[in-house]
Structure formats: C-alpha cells, structure tokens
PAVEXFI-401634 format. One record per residue (C-alpha): residue number from 1; x, z, y. Coordinates in nm, 4 decimals. Layout:
N
+-----+----------+----------+----------+
! num !       px !       pz !       py !
+-----+----------+----------+----------+
! NUM !        X !        Z !        Y !
...
+-----+----------+----------+----------+
***
This chain:
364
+-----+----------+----------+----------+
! num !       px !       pz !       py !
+-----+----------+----------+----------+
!   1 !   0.0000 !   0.0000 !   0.0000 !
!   2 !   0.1229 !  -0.1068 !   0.3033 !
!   3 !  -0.0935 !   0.0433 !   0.6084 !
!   4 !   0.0506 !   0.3315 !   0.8386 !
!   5 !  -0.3035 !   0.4819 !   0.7993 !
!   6 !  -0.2450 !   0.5739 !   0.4203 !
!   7 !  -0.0230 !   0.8286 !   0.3454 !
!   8 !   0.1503 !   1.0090 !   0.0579 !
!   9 !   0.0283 !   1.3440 !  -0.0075 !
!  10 !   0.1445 !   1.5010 !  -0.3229 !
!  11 !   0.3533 !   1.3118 !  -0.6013 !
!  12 !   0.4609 !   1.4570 !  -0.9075 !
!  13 !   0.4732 !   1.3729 !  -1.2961 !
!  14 !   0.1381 !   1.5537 !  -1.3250 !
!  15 !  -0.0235 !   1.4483 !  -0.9772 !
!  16 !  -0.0507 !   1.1200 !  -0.6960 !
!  17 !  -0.2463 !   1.2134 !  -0.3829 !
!  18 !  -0.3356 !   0.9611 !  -0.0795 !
!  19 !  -0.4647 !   1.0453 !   0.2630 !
!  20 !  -0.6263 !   0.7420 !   0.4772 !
!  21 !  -0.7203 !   0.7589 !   0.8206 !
!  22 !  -0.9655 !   0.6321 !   1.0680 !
!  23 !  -1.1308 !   0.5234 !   0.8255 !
!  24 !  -1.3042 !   0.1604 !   0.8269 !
!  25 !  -1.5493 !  -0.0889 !   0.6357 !
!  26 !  -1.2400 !  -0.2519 !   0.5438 !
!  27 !  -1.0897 !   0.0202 !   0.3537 !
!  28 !  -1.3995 !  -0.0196 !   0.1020 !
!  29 !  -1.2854 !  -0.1106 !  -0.2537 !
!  30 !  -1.1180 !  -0.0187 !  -0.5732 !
!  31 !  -0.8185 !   0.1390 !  -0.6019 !
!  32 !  -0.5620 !   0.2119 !  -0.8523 !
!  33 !  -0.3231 !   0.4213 !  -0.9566 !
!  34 !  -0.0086 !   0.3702 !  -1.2509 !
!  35 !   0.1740 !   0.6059 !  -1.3845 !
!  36 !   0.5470 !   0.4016 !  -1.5833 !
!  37 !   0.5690 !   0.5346 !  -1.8715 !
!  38 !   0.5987 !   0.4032 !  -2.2385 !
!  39 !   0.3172 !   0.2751 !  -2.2144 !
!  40 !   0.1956 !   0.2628 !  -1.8577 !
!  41 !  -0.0839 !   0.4796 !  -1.7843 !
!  42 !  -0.3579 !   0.3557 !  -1.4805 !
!  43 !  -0.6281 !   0.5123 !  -1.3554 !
!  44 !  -0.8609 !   0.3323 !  -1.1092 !
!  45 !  -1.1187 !   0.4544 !  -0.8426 !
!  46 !  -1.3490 !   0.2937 !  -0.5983 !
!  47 !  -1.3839 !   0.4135 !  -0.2337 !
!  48 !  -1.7523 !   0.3542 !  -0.0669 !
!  49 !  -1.7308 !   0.3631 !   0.3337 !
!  50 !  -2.0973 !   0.4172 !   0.5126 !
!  51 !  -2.1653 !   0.2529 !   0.8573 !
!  52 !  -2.2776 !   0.4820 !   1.0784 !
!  53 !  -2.5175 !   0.4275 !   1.2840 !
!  54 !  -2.5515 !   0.3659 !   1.6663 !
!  55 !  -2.7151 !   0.5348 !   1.9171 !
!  56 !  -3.0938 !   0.4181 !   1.9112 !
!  57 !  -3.2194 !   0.2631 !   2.2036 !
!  58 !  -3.6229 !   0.2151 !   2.3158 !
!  59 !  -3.7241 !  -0.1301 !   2.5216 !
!  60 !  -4.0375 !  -0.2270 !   2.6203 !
!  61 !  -4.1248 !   0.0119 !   2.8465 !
!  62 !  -4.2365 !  -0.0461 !   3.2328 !
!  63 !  -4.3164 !   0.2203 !   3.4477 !
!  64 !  -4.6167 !   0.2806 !   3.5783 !
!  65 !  -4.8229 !   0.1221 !   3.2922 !
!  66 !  -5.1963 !   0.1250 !   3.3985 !
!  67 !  -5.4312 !   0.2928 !   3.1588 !
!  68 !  -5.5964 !   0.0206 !   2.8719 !
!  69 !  -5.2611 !  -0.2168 !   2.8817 !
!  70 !  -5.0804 !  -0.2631 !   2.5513 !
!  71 !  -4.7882 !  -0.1241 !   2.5284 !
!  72 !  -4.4955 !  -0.2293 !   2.2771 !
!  73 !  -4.2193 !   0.0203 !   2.2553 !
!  74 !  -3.9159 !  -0.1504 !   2.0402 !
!  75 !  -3.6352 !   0.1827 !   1.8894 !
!  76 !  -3.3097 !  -0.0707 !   1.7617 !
!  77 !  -3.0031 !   0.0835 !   1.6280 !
!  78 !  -2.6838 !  -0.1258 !   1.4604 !
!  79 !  -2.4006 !  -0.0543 !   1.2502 !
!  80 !  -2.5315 !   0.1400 !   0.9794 !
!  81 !  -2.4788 !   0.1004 !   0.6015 !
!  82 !  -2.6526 !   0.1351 !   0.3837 !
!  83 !  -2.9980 !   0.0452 !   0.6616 !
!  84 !  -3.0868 !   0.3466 !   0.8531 !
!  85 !  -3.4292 !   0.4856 !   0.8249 !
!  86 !  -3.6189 !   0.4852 !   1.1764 !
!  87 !  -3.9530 !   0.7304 !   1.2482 !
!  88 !  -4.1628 !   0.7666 !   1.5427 !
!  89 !  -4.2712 !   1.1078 !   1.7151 !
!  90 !  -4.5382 !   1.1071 !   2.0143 !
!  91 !  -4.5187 !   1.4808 !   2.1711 !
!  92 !  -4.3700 !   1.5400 !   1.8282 !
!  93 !  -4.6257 !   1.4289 !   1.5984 !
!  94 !  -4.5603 !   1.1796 !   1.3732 !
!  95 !  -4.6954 !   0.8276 !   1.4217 !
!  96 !  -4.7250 !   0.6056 !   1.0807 !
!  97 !  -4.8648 !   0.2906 !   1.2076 !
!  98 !  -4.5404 !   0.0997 !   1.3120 !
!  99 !  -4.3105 !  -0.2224 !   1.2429 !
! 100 !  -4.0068 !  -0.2090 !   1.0448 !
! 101 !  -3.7339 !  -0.4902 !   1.0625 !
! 102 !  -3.4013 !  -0.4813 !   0.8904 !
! 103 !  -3.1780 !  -0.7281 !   0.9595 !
! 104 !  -2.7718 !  -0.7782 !   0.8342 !
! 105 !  -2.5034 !  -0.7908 !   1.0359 !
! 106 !  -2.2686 !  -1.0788 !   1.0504 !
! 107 !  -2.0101 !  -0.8859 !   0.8641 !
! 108 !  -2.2674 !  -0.8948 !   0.6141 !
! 109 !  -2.1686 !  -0.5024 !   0.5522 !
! 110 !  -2.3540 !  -0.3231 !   0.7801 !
! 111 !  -2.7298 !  -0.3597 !   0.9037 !
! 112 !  -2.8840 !  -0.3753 !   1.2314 !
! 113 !  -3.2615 !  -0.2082 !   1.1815 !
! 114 !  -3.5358 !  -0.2252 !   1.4345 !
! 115 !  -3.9021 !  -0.0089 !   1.4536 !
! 116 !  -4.1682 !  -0.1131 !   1.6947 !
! 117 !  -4.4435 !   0.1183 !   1.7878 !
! 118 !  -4.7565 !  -0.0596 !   1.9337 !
! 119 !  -5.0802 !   0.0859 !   2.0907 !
! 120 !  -5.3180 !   0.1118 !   2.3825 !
! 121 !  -5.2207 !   0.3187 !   2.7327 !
! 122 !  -5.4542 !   0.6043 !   2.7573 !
! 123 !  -5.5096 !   0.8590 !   3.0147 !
! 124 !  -5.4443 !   1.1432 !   2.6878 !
! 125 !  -5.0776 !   0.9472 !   2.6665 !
! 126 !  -4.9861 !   1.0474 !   3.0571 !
! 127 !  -4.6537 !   1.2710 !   3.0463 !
! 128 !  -4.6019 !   1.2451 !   2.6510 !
! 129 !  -4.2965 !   1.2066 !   2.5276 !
! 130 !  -4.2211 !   0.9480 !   2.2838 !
! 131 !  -3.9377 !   1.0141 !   2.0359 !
! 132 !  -3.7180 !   0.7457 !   1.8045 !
! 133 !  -3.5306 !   0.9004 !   1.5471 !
! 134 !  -3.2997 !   0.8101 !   1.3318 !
! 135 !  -3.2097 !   0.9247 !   0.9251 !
! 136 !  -2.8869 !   0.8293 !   0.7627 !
! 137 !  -2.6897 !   0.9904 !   0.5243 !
! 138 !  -2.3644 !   0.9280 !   0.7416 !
! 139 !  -2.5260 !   1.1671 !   1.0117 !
! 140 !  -2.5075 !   1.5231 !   0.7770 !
! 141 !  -2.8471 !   1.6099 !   0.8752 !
! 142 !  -2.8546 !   1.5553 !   1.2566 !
! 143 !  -3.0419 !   1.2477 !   1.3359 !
! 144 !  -2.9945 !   1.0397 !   1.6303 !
! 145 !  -3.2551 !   1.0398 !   1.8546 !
! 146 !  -3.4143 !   0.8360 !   2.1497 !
! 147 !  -3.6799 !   0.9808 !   2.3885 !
! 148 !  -3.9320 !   0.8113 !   2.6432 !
! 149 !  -4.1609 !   0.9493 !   2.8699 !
! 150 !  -4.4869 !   0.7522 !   2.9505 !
! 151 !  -4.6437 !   0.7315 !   3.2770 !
! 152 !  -4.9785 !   0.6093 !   3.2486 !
! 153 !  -5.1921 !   0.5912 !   3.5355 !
! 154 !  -5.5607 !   0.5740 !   3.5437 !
! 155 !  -5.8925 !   0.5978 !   3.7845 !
! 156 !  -6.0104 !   0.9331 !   3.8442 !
! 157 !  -6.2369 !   1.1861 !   3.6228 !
! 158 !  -6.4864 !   1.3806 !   3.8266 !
! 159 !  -6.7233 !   1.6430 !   3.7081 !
! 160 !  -6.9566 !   1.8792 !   3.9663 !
! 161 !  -6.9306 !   2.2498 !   3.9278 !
! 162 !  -7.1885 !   2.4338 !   4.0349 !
! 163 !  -7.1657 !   2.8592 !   4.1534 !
! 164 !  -7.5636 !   2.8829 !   4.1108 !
! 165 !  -7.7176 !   2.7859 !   3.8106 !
! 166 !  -8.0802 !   2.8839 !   3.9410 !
! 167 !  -8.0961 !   2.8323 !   4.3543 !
! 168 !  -8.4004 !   3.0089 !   4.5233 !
! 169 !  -8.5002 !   2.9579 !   4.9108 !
! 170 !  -8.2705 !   3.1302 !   5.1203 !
! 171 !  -8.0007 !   3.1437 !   4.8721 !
! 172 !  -7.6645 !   3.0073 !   4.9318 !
! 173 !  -7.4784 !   2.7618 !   4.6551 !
! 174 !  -7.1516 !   2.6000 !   4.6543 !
! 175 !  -7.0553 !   2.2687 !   4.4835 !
! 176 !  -6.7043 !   2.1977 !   4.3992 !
! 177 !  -6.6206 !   1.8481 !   4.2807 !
! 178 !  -6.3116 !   1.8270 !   4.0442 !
! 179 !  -6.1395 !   1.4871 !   4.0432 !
! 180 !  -5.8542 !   1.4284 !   3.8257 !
! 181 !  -5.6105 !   1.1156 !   3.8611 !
! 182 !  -5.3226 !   0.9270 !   3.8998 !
! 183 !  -5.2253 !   0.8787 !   4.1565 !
! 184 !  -5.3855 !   1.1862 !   4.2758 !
! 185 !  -5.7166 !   1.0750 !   4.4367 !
! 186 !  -5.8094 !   1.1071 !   4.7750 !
! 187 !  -6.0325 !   1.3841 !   4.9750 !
! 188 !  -6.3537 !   1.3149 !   4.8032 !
! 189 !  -6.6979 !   1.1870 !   4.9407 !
! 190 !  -6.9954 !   1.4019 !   4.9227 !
! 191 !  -7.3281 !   1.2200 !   4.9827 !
! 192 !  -7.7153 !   1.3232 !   4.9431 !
! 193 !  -7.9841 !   1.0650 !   4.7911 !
! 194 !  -7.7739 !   0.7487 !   4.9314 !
! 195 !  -7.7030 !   0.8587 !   5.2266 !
! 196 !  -7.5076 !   1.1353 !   5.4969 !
! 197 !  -7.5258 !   1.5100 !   5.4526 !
! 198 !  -7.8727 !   1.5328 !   5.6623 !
! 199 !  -7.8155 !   1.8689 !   5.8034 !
! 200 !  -7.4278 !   1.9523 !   5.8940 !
! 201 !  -7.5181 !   2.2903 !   6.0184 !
! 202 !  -7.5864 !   2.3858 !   5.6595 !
! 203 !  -7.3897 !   2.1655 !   5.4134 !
! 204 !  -7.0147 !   2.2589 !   5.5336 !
! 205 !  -6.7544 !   2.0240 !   5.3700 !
! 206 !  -6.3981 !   2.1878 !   5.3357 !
! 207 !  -6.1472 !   1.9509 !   5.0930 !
! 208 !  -6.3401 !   1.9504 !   4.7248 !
! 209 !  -6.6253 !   2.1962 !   4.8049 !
! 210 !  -6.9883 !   2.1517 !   4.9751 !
! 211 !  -7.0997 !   2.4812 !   5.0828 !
! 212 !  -7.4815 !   2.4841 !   5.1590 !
! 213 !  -7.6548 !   2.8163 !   5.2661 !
! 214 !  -7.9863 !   2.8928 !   5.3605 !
! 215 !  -8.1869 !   2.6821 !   5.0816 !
! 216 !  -8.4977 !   2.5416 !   5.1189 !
! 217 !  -8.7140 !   2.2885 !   4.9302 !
! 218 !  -8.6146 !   2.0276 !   5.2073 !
! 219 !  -8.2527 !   2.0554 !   5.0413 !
! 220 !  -8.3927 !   1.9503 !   4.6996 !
! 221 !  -8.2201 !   1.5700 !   4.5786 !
! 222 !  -7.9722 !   1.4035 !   4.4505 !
! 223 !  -7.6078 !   1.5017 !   4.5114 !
! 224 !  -7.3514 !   1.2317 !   4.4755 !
! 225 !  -6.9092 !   1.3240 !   4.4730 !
! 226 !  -6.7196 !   0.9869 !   4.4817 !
! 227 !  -6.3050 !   1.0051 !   4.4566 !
! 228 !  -6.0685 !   0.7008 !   4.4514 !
! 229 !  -5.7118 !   0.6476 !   4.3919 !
! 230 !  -5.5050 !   0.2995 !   4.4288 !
! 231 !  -5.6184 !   0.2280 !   4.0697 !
! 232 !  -6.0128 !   0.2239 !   4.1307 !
! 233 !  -6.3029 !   0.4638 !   4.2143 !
! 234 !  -6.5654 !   0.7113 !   3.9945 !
! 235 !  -6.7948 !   0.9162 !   4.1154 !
! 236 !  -7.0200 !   1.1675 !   3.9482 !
! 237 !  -7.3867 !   1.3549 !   4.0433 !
! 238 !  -7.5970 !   1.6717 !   4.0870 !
! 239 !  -7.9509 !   1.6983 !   4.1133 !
! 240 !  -8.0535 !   2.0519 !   4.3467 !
! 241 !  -8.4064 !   2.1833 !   4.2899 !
! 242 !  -8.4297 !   2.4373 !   4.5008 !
! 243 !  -8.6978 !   2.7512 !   4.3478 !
! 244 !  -8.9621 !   3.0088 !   4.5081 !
! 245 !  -8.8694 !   3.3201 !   4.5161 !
! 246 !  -9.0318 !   3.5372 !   4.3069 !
! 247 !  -9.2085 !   3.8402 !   4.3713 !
! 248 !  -9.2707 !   4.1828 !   4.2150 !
! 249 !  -9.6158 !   4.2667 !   4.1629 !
! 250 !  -9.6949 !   4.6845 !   4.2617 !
! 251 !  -9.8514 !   4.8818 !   3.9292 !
! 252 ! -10.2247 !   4.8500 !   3.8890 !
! 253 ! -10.4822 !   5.0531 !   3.8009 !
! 254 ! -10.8291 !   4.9884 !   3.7161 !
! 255 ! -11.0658 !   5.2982 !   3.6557 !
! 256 ! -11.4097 !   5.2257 !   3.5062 !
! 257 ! -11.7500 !   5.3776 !   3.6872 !
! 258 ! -11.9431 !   5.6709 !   3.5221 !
! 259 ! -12.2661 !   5.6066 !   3.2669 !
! 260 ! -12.5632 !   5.8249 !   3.2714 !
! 261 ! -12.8263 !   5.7532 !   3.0416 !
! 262 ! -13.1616 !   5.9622 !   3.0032 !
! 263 ! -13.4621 !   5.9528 !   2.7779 !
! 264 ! -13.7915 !   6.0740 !   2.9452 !
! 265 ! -13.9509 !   6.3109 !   2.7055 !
! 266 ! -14.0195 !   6.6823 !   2.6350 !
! 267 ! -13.6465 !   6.7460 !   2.5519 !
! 268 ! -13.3923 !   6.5789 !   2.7857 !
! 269 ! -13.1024 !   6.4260 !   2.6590 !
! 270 ! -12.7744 !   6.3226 !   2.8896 !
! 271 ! -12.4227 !   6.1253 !   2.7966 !
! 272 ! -12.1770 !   6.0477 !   3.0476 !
! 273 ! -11.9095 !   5.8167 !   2.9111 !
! 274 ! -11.5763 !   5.8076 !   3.1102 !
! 275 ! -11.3208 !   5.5229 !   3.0000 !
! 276 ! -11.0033 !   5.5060 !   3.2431 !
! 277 ! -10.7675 !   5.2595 !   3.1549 !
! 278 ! -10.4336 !   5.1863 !   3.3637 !
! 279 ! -10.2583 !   4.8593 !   3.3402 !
! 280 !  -9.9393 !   4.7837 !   3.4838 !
! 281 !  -9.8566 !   4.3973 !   3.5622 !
! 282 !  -9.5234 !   4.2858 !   3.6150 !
! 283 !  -9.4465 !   3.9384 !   3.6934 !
! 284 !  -9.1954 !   3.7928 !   3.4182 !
! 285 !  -8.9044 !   3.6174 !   3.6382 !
! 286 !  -8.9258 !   3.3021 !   3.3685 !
! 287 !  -9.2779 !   3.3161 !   3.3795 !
! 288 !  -9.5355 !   3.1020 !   3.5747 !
! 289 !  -9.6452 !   3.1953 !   3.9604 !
! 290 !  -9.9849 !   3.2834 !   3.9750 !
! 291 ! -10.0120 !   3.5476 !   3.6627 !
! 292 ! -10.1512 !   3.7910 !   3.6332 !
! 293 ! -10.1916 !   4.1897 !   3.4350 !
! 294 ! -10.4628 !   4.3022 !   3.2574 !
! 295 ! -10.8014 !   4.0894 !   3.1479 !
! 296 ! -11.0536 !   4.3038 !   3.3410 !
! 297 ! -11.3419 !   4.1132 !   3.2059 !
! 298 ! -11.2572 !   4.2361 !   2.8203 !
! 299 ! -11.2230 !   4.6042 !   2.9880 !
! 300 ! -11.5734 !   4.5517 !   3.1197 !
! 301 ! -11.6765 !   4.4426 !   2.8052 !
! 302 ! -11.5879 !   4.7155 !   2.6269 !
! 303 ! -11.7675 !   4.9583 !   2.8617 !
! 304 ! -12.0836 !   4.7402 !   2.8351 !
! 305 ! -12.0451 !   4.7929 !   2.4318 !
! 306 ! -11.9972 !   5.1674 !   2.4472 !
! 307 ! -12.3276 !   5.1870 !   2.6701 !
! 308 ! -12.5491 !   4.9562 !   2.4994 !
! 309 ! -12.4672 !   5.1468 !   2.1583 !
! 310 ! -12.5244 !   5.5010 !   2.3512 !
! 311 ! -12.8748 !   5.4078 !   2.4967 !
! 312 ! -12.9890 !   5.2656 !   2.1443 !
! 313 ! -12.8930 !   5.6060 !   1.9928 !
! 314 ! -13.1202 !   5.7826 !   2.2720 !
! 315 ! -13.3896 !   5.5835 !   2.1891 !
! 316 ! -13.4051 !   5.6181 !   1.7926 !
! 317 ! -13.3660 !   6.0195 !   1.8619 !
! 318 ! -13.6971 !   5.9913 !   2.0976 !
! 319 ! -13.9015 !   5.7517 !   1.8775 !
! 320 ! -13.8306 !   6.0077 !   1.5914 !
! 321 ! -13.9251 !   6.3219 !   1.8035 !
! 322 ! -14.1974 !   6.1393 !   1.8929 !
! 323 ! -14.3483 !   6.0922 !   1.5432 !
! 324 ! -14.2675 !   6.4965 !   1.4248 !
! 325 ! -14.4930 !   6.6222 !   1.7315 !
! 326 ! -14.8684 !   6.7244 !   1.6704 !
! 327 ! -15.1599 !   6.9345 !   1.5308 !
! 328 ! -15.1694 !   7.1478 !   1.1924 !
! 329 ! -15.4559 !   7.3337 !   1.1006 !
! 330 ! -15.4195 !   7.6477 !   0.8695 !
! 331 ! -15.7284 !   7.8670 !   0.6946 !
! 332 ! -15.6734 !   8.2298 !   0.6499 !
! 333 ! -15.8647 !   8.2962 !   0.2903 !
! 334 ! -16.0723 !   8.6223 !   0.3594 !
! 335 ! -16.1460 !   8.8811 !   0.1128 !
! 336 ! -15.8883 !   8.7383 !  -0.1174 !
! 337 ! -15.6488 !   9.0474 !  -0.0154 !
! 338 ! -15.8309 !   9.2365 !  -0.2890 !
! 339 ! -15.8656 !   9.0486 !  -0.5092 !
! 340 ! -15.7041 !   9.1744 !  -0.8643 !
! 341 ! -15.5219 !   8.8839 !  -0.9618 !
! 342 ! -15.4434 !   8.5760 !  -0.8338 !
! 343 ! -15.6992 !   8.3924 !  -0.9608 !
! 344 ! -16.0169 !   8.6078 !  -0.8792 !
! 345 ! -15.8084 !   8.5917 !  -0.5514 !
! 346 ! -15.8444 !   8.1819 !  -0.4928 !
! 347 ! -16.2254 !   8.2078 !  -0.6368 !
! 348 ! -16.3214 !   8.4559 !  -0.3406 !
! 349 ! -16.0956 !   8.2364 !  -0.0508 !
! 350 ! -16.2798 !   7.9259 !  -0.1491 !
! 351 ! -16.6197 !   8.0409 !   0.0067 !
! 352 ! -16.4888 !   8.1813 !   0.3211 !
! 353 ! -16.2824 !   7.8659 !   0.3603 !
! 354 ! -16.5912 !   7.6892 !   0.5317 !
! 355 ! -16.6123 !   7.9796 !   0.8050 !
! 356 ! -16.2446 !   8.0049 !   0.8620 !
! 357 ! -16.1128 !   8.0705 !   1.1906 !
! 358 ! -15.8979 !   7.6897 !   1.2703 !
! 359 ! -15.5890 !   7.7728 !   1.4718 !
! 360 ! -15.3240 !   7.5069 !   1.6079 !
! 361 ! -14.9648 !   7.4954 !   1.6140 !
! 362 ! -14.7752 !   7.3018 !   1.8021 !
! 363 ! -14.4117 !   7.2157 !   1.6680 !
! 364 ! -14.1059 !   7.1356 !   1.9801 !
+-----+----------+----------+----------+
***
C-alpha cells in the first residue's frame, strides 16, 4: 500500500495492524493480508465506507403565502450512502402524505434523495414550524434537520361578544367585536340595521367596543361589526331585543265573607261558616307579563259548595221536626187499680174507657 493515509500499526509474527485516515469512498474494497511462510498464509477483509449525508435544505417556500394557495415545500439532501431516509414534522407531528425521490449520484456511489411535502395554506398553518429530518446510519443517532416557518396570511375572523345576555329598559350593555387577522385588521366598523349609530349620545364607540346605556325598545335591531385587512373584509352580527322590566307583585290576601243560615220554626237553628284563605302571587321572572296568583273564582266556588250543602242539612232537620210534632190522646182505665189480677183488671178498664177523661200532649 502506497498512500501516506495508511499506516503501520502493530507487526509481529502473531499480528498486522493498519490505520487509514480521512477516510473516503475510494478507500472502499477488499483487502488482504499474507503472512510468508511455508506455505503462505492470507487472510482477506473488505472495508464498507458510508456517505454521509448533507445538510438538508427546504425550497419552495415564499413568504407571505396567502391563505388557500398551494404550497410545495421540496427537503433535498446529497451525498449519502446507502440513500438517506427523509420524514416530515409540522409543529412536530408527523406528516405521512409526501413524495419520495431517490436519485444516484454521478459517482454512482452515493445518492442524492429528495421529499416533497404538498398541501393547502390555512389560517391553522400561520406560525407553524415545518421540520425536514434526516435518518442515516452514518449520523449515530442525531439526524440532520431542516426547519421552516410559515407565514400564512388570511382575511379576518370576527365574532360579537356580548356583557348582557338578557338587556331590560334602562339597562346598560356593552358589545365587543373580536377580529382576528393577518395583517392585523383595522379599527372596526360598528353599524345598526344598514345604517349609522342613530343616537351617539348613547352608543359610545372606543377601539373594539360599543358601549350603549340607557336601553330602550327604540334600541332593539340589528347590530352589524365589519373589520378589514389588505387581504379582504368579514364582518359578523348581533340582533338586541331590548326586555320590560319586570315587576314584583306585593302578597295577596283574599278573605271570604261570613254565612248565616236560619230555619224558621219552633227551634232555631244557626251555622256560620268562616273559610279564610291567603294566597301569595309572585311573578316568575321567566314567566309571562300579565299573570296572575290565586283562581278566586274556584275559592268562591268552594264557599258556594260548603253553603249549599249547610242549608240542605237545615232543611231535612226541619221537615223531620216537622213530621214528629202533634196530638196523642191517652185513657186512664178507672177502677182497674183494684182489680185482683191483671186480667179482672183490663175487664173493669174497658167500660170506663168510653167516659175517660182525653188529655193532650204536646211533644217539642
């Protein structure tokens, strides 16, 4: 061997040792070693060099790219051998859907291997970092890696947020309209129905934020916040109803009038019935206006009930009074007081019975 780069190590009857630096694809092949005896002894080897890889590079980027363009990022790298392995990260989460090209070099040793990652520009993609990384078993398990940020810019996103979620009259409620973009969109336009703010006084614009106080129904309609950038314009909207104010009803109380019921006859009878019933009515805040408490006409209803059962009661107790009152006549047998037995006692009443004293009794 004839190189400067190779170098004897260690020779001995027993032992031949090399050392070869800077090491190149050239070096690659089989080498031997003889030992002159009787006989000669060889003993060959073959030396595999691996072609490290470059440093990957991404193309196909332009900054700003505007959000729905296709973008086709391209991750290269030369030099390696056996063909490097190339993967794609996106805010480091693998992508899978991607080209792979492998391609040999013109010292038909090493390869030159290309990935290309292809998708749409989305708002979501703005700031994300997109990572090419290399494998090879040259590297000792540190990759090489190339990183891109994306810039993606895109019309603006605006949502309403409302501080009152149920307005009454005389309330105050404050709008704020969120816009997001890029570029960052301008001071935003608040409208109402179509047209201006109608009442200035009232509706106070400062930056993002209506500010109306003092509602009334004449504030009721259609809300409208409009934002632009260079890239276009969105706008979003918020329909105000404006609510009564509800008020608390004061407790109730209903108390029935007094009964008296009497039955003209020789014993006098009298009921009072008293029924007081108190009902409280409180207007439910998600309830209709114009409610009310208690149903007074099933209150009265009762009452007319308990009466109309009391005076039928009166009246069966008189009719039956009625029909236990009159005249009894009684006949005191004469001369039957010494009378022996009880017979000869009935035989001697029975002929004073036809001049017996008649007396009356009256029952109450």
């Amino acid at each position: 061997l004839r190189d400067n780069r190779i170098e004897l190590v260690r020779a001995s009857w027993h032992e031949l040792s090399i050392s070869v630096s800077d090491v190149s694809l050239s070096d690659e092949g089989q080498y031997t070693c003889s030992l002159f005896t009787m006989p000669v002894k060889t003993s060959k080897a073959f030396l595999t060099v691996l072609g490290v890889p470059e440093k990957p590079q991404i193309t196909g980027f332009t900054s700003p790219v505007m959000e729905g363009e296709r973008m086709q990022l391209t991750c290269k790298t030369s030099g390696s051998k056996p063909a490097a392995d190339i993967r794609w990260f996106k805010n480091d989460k693998e992508v899978k859907d991607v080209k792979y090209l492998k391609e040999e070099d013109a010292n038909r040793k090493t390869f030159t291997v290309s990935s290309t990652l292809d998708f749409l520009a989305d708002r979501n993609d703005d700031g994300a970092v997109v990572t090419c990384r290399v494998d090879h078993e040259s590297l000792n398990s540190t990759p090489q890696i190339a990183m891109q940020v994306l810039e993606i810019h895109y019309t603006p996103l605006v949502k309403i947020i409302s501080s009152n979620s149920w307005p009454e009259e005389g309330q105050s409620i404050v709008l704020t309209c969120e816009s997001k973009g890029k570029p960052m969109p301008e001071p935003v336009l608040w409208t109402k129905d179509g047209g201006e703010l109608p009442d200035p006084e009232r509706m106070v614009v400062n930056g993002r934020v209506l500010s109306i106080s003092f509602l009334n129904k004449t504030d009721n309609g259609t809300y409208r916040c409009e934002a632009k950038n260079p890239i276009g314009r969105n706008s979003t909207e918020y329909v105000l109803i404006v609510h009564d104010v509800f008020n608390t009803l004061l407790p109730t109380t209903v108390i029935p009038s007094l009964t008296t019921a009497t039955v003209p006859t020789t014993v006098a009878l009298t009921t009072s019935t008293t029924t007081s019933a108190t009902a409280i009515s409180t207007r439910d805040p998600n309830g209709f206006a114009g409610q009310t408490g208690p149903d007074h006409a099933l209150i009265g209803g009762i009452v007319a009930v308990v009466v109309f059962v009391t005076l039928c009661s009166i009246i069966l107790l008189g009719r039956y009074l009625a029909r236990h009152k009159g005249t009894y006549l009684t006949n005191e047998a004469k001369g039957a007081e010494d009378a022996p037995d009880a017979d000869t006692a009935i035989i001697n009443a029975e002929g004073s019975q036809v001049n017996a004293e008649e007396k009356k009794e009256y029952f109450i």
